[in-house]
N, C-alpha and C positions, 0 to 999 in steps of 0.2 A: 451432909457434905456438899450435894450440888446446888442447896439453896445457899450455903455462906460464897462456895464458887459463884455463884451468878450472881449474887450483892458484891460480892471482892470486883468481878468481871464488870460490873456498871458502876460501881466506883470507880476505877480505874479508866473506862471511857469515858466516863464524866467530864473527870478531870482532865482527859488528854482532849478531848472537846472544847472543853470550855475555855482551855490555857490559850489554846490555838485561835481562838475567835477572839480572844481579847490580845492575843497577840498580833493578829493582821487590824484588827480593829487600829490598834497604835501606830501598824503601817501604816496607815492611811486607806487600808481597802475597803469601802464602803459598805457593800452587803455585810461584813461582819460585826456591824454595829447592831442590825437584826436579828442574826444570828444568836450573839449573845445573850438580849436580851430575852429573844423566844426561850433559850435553854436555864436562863436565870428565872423565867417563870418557873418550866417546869419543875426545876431542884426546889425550887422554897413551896411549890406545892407539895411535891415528897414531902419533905421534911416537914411541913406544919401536919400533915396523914399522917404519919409515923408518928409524931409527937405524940397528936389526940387518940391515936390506937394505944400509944404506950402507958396514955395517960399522967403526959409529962402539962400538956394542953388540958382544958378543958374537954369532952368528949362530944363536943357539938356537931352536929350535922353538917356546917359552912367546914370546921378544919379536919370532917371526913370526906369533904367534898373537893378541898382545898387541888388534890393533884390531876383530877380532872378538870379544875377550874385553868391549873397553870398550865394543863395540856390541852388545853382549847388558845389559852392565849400563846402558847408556843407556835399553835398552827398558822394562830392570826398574823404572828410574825413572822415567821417563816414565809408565807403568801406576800406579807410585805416585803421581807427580803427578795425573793425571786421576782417582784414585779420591778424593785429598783435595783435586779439585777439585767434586767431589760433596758429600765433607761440608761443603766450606765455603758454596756451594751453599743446603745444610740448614739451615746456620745463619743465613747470610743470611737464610733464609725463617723461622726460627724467631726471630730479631732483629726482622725487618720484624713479623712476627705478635703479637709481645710490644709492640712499638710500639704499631700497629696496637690492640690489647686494650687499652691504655693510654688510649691517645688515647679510645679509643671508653667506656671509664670514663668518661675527663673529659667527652666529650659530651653520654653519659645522667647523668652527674651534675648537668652545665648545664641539661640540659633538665628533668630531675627540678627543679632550682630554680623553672624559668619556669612547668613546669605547676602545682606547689604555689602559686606567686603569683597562676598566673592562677585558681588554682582559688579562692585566697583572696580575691580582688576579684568571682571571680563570685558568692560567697556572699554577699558583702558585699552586693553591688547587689542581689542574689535578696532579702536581708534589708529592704533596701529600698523594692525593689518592693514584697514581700509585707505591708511596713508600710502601702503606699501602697492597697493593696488590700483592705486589713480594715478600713482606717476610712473606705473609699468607701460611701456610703450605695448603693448599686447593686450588683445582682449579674452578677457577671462568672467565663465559665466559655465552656469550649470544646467543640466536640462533632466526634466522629473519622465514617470512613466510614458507621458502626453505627449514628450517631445518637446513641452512647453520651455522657454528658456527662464531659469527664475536668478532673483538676484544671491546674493550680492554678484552686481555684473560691473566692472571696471571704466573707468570714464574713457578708453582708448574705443570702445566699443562705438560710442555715437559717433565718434570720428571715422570709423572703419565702415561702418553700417550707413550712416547717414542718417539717422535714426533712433528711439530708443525702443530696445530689442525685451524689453523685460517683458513677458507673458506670449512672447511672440512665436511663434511656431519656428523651430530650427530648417525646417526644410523649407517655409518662406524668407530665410535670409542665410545662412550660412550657406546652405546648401542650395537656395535658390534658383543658380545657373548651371546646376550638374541637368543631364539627360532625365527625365522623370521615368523613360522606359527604359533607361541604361540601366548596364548591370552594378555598376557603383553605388548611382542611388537607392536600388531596390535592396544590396546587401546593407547598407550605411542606414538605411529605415530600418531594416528587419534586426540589426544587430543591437539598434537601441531598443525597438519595443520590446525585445525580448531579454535583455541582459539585467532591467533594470527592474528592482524588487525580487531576482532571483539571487541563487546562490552564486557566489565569486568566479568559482569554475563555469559558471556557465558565459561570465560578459569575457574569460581567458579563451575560451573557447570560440569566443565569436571577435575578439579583440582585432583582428586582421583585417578582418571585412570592413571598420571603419576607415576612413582615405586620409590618410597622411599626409595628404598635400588639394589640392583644387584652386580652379580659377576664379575667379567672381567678377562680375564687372560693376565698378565702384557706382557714387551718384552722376558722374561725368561720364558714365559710359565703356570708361576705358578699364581693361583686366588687369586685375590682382592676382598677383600670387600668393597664395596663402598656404601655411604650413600650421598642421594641425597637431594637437598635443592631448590625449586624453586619458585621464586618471577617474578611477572608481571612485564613488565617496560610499565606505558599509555599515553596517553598525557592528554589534559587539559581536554579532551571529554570522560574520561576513555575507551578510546580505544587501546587497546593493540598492542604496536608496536614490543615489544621481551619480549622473556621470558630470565630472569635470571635465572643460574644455580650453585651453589655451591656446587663442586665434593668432599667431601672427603674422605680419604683412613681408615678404620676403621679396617683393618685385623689385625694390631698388636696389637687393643685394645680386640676385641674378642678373639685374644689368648691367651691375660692375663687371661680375663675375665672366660673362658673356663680354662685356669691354676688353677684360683683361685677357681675355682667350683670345680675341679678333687682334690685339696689339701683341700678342706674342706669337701669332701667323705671319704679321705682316711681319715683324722684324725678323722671324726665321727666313722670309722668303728675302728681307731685304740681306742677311747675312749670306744666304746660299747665293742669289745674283751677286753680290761683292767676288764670294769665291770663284766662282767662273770665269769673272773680272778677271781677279788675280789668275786663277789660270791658264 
């Protein structure tokens, strides 16, 4: 009984073996063109053994040799199958990789698009700004850890300055004609070296100490008033990488201002003398 079982048991793998290898064969799968063939040696080795045992064959030597013969060349292809289960393998990988370089083309080509766009709208708005910037009557400019003043710095600036200020040290020109042993300038130094590359809270903290207003005296010698305006620049960490400074010239509004004071004495005094007049 378990030897008909075990010949029913190998017939029936046989078959489901064999179905299935000539079934992917017809897919298109490659290694099971190997495949089949190894397993088509072995059966027709069986079956010529079996014949010449049964003595349905001749009883020769070669077709009692026959299923060793088909089970050597089963191996031989089978070893074939798995080597050009390798190259197929390869090519998969060299298929997926051509894809893959493909694909990754069209990506940087997309992205090459969006950065040229965005690069064109940044220039655009830069074009903008810097329009917005050269016809402000005020000079506007930034100053790094060094104190150094860097650009973008506004074309009012060489007018105010007498000069071009870009790389120039703020305490040889803005603050040029403050006290160097006054208590102004030493807060006004110490609040920039220290505010700028730290955290936010610390330039809030020292924000006061810079002067809101000072004198300067122009390329002619004579004093400016000047009123100062300063804004943080941070990054995403509120970490402060320059301070912005917006310089402007306020002498010929205080000399109105000062005009309009001394003409509104004299007319109170000229209306008080009138009343006395009268009474």
């Amino acid at each position: 009984v378990n030897v008909k079982l075990f010949f029913l048991n190998a017939a029936v793998i046989s078959f489901l073996a064999y179905g299935t290898a000539i079934y992917k064969w017809v897919k298109g799968y490659r290694p099971a063109r190997y495949f089949t063939l190894a397993f088509s040696f072995m059966i027709i080795g069986s079956m010529i053994t079996n014949l010449a045992v049964a003595n349905v064959l001749p009883n020769l030597a070669l077709f009692r040799q026959s299923i060793i013969i088909g089970t050597a060349l089963q191996l031989i292809f089978l070893s074939m199958g798995l080597a050009d289960r390798f190259n197929l393998i390869q090519e998969e990988a060299k298929k997926l990789q051509e894809n893959y370089a493909k694909e990754l083309e069209k990506e940087v080509t997309e992205k090459t698009k969006q950065v040229v766009m965005e690069k064109e709208r940044a220039e655009a708005s830069e074009r903008e700004v810097s329009g917005l910037l050269h016809n402000m009557r005020q000079s506007v400019f930034s100053v790094n850890k060094d104190c150094e003043i860097i650009p973008p710095v506004s074309e009012y600036s060489l007018e105010l300055f007498g000069k071009q200020i870009v790389k120039e040290s703020i305490h040889d020109t803005l603050f040029k004609d403050l006290d160097k042993d006054g208590e102004v300038f030493f807060k006004a130094r110490f609040a920039l070296a220290v505010s700028i590359d730290e955290d936010l809270y610390q330039y809030d903290a020292l924000a006061e100490d810079l002067p809101s207003k000072i004198y300067m005296k122009d390329k002619k010698g004579e004093n400016r008033s000047l009123k100062i305006n300063y804004s943080p620049i941070v990054d995403k960490e509120d970490i402060v990488q320059k301070i912005m400074m917006v310089v402007e010239d306020v002498t010929e509004l205080e000399n109105l201002e000062r005009e309009a004071k001394e003409t509104r004495e004299q007319s109170a005094k000229k209306i008080t003398r009138l009343q006395e007049i009268v009474s």
